[in-house]
C-alpha positions as a Python dict, from the first residue, in 0.01 Angstrom:
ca = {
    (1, 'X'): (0, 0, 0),
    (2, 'X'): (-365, -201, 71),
    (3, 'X'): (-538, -118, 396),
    (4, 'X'): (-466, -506, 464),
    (5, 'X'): (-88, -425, 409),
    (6, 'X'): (-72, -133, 619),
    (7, 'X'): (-241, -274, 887),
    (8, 'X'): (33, -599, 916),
    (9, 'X'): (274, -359, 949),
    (10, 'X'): (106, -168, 1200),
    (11, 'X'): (45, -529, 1387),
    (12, 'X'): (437, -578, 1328),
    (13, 'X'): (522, -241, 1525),
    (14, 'X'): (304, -311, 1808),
    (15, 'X'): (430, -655, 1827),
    (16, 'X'): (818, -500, 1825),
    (17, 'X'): (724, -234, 2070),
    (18, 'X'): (572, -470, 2304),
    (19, 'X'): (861, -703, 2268),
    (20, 'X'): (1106, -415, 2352),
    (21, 'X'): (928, -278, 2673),
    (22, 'X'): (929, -644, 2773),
    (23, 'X'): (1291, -674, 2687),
    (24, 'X'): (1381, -323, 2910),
    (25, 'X'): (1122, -413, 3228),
    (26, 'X'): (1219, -761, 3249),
    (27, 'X'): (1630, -669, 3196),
    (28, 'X'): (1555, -322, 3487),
    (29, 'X'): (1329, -568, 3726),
    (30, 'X'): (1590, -881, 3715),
    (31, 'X'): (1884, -666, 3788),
    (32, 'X'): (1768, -530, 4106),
    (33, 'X'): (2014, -646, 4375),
    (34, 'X'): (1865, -652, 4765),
    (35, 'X'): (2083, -697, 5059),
    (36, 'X'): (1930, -1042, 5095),
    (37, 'X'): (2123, -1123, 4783),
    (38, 'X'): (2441, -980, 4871),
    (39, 'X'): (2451, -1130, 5218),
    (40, 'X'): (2347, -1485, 5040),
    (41, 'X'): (2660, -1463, 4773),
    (42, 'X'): (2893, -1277, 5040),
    (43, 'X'): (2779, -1555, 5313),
    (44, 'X'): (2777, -1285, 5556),
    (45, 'X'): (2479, -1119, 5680),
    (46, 'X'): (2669, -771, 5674),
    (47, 'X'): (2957, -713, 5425),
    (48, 'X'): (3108, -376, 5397),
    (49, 'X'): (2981, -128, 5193),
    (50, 'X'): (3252, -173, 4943),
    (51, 'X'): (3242, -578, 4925),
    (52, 'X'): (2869, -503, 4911),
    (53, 'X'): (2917, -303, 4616),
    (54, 'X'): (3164, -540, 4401),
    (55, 'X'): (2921, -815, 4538),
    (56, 'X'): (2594, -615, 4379),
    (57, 'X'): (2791, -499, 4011),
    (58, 'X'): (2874, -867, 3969),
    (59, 'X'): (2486, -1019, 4075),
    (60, 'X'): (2362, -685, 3859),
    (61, 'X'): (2584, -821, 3571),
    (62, 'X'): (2499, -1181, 3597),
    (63, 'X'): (2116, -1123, 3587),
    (64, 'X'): (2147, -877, 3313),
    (65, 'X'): (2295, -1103, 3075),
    (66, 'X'): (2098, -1415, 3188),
    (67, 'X'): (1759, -1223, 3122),
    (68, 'X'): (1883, -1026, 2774),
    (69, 'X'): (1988, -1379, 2664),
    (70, 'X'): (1677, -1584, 2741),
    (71, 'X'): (1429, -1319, 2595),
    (72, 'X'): (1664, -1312, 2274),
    (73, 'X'): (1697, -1654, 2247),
    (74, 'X'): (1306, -1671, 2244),
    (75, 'X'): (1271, -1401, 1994),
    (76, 'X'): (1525, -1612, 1784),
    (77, 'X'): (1274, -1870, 1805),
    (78, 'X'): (990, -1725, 1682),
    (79, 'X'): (1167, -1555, 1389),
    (80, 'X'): (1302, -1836, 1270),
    (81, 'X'): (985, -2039, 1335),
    (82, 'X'): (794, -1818, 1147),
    (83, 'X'): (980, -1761, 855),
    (84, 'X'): (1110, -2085, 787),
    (85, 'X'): (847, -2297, 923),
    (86, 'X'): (561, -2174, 981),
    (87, 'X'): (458, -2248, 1327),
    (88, 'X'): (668, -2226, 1697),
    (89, 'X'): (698, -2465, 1870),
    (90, 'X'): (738, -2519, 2279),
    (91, 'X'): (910, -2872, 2376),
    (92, 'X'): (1100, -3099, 2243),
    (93, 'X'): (962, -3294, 1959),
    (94, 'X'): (1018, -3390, 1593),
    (95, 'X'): (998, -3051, 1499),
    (96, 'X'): (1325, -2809, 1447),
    (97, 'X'): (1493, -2689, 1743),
    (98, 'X'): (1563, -2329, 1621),
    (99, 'X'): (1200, -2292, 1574),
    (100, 'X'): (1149, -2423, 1986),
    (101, 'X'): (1094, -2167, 2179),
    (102, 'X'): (1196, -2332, 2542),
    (103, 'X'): (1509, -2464, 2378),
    (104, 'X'): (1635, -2145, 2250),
    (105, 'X'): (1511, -1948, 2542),
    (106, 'X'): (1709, -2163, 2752),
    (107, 'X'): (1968, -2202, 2551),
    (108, 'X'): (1980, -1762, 2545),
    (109, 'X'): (1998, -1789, 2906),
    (110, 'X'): (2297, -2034, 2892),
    (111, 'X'): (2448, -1828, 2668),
    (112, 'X'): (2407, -1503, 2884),
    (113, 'X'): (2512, -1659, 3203),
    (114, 'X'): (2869, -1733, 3069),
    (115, 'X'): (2889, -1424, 2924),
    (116, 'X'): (2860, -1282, 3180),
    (117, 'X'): (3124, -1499, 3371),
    (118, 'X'): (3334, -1476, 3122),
    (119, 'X'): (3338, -1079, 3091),
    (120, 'X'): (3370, -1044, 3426),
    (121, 'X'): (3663, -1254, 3457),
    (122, 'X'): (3873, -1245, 3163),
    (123, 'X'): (4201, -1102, 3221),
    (124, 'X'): (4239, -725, 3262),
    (125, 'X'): (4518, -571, 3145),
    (126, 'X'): (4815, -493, 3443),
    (127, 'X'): (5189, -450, 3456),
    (128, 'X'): (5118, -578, 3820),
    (129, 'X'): (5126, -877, 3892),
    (130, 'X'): (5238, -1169, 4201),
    (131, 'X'): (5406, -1476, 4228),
    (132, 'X'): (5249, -1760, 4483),
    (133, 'X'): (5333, -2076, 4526),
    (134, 'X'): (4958, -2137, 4677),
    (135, 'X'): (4806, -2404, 4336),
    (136, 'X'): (4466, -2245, 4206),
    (137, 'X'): (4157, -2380, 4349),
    (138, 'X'): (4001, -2616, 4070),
    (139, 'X'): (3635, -2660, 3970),
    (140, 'X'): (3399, -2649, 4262),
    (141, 'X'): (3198, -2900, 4131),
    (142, 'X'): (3445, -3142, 3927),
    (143, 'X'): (3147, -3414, 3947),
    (144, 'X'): (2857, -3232, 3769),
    (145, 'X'): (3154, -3144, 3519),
    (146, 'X'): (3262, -3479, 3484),
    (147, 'X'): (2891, -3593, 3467),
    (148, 'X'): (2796, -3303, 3164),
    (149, 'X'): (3129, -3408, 2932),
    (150, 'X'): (2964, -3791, 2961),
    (151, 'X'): (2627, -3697, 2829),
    (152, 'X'): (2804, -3479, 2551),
    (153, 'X'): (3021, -3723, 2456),
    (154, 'X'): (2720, -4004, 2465),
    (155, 'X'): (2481, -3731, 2280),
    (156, 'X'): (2739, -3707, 1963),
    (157, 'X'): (2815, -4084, 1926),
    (158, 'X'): (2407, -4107, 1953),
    (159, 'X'): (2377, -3862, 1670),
    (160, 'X'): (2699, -4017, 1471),
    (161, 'X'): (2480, -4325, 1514),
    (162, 'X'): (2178, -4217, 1379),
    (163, 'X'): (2366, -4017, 1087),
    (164, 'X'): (2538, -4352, 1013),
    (165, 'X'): (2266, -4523, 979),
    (166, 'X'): (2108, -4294, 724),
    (167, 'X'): (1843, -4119, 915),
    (168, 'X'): (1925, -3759, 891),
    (169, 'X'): (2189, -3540, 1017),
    (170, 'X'): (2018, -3334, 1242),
    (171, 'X'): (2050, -3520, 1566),
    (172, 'X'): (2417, -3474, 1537),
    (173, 'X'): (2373, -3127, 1443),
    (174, 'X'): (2149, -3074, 1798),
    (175, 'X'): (2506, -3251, 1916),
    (176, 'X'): (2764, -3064, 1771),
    (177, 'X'): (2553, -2765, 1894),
    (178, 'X'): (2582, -2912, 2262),
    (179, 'X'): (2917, -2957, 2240),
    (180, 'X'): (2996, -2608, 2154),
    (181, 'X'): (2808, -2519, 2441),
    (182, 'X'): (2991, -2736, 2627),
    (183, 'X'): (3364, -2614, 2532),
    (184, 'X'): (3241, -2259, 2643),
    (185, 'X'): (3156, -2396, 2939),
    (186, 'X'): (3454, -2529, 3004),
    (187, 'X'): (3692, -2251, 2872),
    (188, 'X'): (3484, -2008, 3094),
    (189, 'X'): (3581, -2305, 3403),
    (190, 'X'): (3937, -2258, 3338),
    (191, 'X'): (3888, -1839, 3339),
    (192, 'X'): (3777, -1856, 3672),
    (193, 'X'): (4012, -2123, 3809),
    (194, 'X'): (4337, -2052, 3639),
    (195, 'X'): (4344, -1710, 3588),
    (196, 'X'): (4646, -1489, 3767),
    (197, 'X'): (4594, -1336, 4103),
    (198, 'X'): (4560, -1012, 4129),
    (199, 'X'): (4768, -817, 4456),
    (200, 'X'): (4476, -755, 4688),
    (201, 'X'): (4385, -691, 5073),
    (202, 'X'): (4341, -1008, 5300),
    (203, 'X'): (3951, -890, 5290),
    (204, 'X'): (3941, -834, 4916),
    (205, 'X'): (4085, -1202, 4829),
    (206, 'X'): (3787, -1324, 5036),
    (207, 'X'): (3571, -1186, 4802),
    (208, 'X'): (3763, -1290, 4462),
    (209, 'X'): (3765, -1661, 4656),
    (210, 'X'): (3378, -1639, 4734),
    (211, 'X'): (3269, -1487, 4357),
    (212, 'X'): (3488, -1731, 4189),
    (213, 'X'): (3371, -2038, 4435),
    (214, 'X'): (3004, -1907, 4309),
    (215, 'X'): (3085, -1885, 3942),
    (216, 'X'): (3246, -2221, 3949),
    (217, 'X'): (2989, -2380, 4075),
    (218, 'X'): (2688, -2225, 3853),
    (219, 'X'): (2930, -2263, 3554),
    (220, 'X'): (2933, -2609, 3582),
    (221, 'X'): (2548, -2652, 3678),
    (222, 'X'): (2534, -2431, 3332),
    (223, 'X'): (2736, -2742, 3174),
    (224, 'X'): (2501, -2984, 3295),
    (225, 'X'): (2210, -2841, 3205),
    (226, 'X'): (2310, -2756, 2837),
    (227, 'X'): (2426, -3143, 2823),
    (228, 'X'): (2113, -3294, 2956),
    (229, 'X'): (1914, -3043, 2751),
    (230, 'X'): (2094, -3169, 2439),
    (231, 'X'): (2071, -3590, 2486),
    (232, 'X'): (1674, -3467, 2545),
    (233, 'X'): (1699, -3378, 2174),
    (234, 'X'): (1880, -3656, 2049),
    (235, 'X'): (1606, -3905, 2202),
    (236, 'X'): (1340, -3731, 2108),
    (237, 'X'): (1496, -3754, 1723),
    (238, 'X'): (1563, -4167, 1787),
    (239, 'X'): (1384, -4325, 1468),
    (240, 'X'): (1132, -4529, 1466),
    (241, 'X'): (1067, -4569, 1867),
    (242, 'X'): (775, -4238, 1846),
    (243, 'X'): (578, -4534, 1716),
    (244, 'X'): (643, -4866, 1912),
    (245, 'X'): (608, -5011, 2239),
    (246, 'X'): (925, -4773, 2359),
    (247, 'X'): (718, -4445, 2282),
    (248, 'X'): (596, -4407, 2640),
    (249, 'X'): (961, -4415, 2731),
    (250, 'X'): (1078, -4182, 2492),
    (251, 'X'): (812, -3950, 2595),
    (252, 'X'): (902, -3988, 2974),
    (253, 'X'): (1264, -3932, 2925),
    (254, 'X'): (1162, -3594, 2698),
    (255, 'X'): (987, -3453, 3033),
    (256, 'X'): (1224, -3547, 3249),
    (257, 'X'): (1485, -3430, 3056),
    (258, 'X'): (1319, -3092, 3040),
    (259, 'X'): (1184, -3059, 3387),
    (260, 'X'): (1607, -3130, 3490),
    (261, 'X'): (1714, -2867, 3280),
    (262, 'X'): (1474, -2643, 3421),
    (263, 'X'): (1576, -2753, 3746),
    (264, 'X'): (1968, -2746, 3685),
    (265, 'X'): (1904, -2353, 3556),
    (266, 'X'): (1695, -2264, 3838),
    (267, 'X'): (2010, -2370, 4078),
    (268, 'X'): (2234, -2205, 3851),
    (269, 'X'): (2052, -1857, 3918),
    (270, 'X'): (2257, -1559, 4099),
    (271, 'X'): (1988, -1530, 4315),
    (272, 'X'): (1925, -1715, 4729),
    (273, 'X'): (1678, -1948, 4737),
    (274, 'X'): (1347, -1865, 4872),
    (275, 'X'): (1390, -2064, 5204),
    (276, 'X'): (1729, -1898, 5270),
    (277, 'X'): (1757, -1673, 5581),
    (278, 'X'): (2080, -1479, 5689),
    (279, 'X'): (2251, -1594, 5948),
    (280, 'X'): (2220, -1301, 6272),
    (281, 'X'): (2572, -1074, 6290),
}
């Protein structure tokens, strides 16, 4: 081994170590859970210690996999940037996707978040179970759904289009990519609304009712974001209009198609916005 040799790897190390500290402080500080945050997702200023403590597990959760999933989305990015193409990338452009960093971070933290949901409300395993005649609550927000399934479905016949037309697959790629996104999405919806009820107290139900209305709800702002983050890739990939008088558009629909997924995301976070004050007991 050459001195030059031995000192990459050396770099390599330090690079994974640092990566991996980052990883565990990042995952240990995001997971913290303050009574501020449990009185913002209970919607009471002072639940009982119990409700506090299903309340904090399911926040702890949430965060847990929304930071593990952004930080490996990024490393995904810059291993396959690196190794494939040579550079990494941040923004939406002509180069790959899977070589972006903000795409795949934010698609890791997509990913993450309905993990999470989804692990914590799949189905456990009972021989108890009741009968109600009550119908399920549906989607909280059934128009940011309604509003994400448009922009998939206008994403893929964009990238159809431009496949069609002999310009490359990858825009439909970027589409069929959203649109897997967006079926998880959608059977993680249908976990939170349509699963069976499980026999609990009058005070318990309120908070299955209050997690679920929160899940629903970020789930579908989730949706929404992973759809408009999509169609931002598909415009950016539009032939021909990087060059002519429609390039300043182009470019201004790239930003704003980023700074709304940002946005969408941010909304989307288990955590009380910064203005939010309990109400007094």
């Amino acid at each position: 081994m050459t001195i030059g040799a031995g000192m990459g790897a050396l770099a390599a190390l330090l690079a994974l170590g640092i990566f991996l500290a980052a990883v565990i402080s990042l995952t240990v500080r995001g997971a913290q859970v303050t009574s501020r945050d449990v009185a913002w997702i209970a919607g009471a200023p002072e639940p009982s210690p119990a409700e506090a403590d299903v309340y904090s597990r399911y926040l702890q959760r949430h965060r847990t996999h929304r930071v593990v999933g952004g930080l490996l989305g990024a490393l995904f990015a810059i291993s396959v940037g690196t190794a494939w193409y040579g550079s990494v990338r941040i923004g939406v452009g002509s180069h790959s996707p899977l070589a972006d960093v903000l795409f795949c971070g934010l698609g890791g933290v997509l990913v993450g978040a309905l993990s999470a949901e989804s692990f914590r409300l799949s189905e456990p395993p009972s021989t108890t179970v009741s009968a109600s005649l009550a119908e399920h609550a549906g989607a909280s927000r059934p128009d940011l759904i309604w509003v994400a399934r448009g922009i998939s479905v206008a994403s893929l016949l964009g990238g159809g289009l431009i496949a069609a037309t002999g310009h490359g697959l990858a825009p439909l790629c970027i589409a069929i990519g959203g649109l897997i996104a967006t079926l998880v999405a959608e059977a993680t919806q249908s976990a939170i609304s349509g699963r069976r009820r499980p026999i609990l107290s009058s005070r318990a139900q309120v908070v299955d009712l209050q997690m679920r209305s929160f899940a629903s709800t970020s789930v579908a702002l989730l949706q929404l974001a992973s759809a408009v983050l999509t169609a931002t890739w598909i415009v950016s990939r539009v032939p021909g209009v990087d060059t002519g008088p429609l390039a300043p558009i182009q470019v201004f629909v790239e930003i704003a198609g980023l700074a709304i997924t940002v946005v969408l995301l941010h909304r989307a976070s288990p955590r009380p916005p910064r203005k939010w004050i309990a109400e007094p007991s």
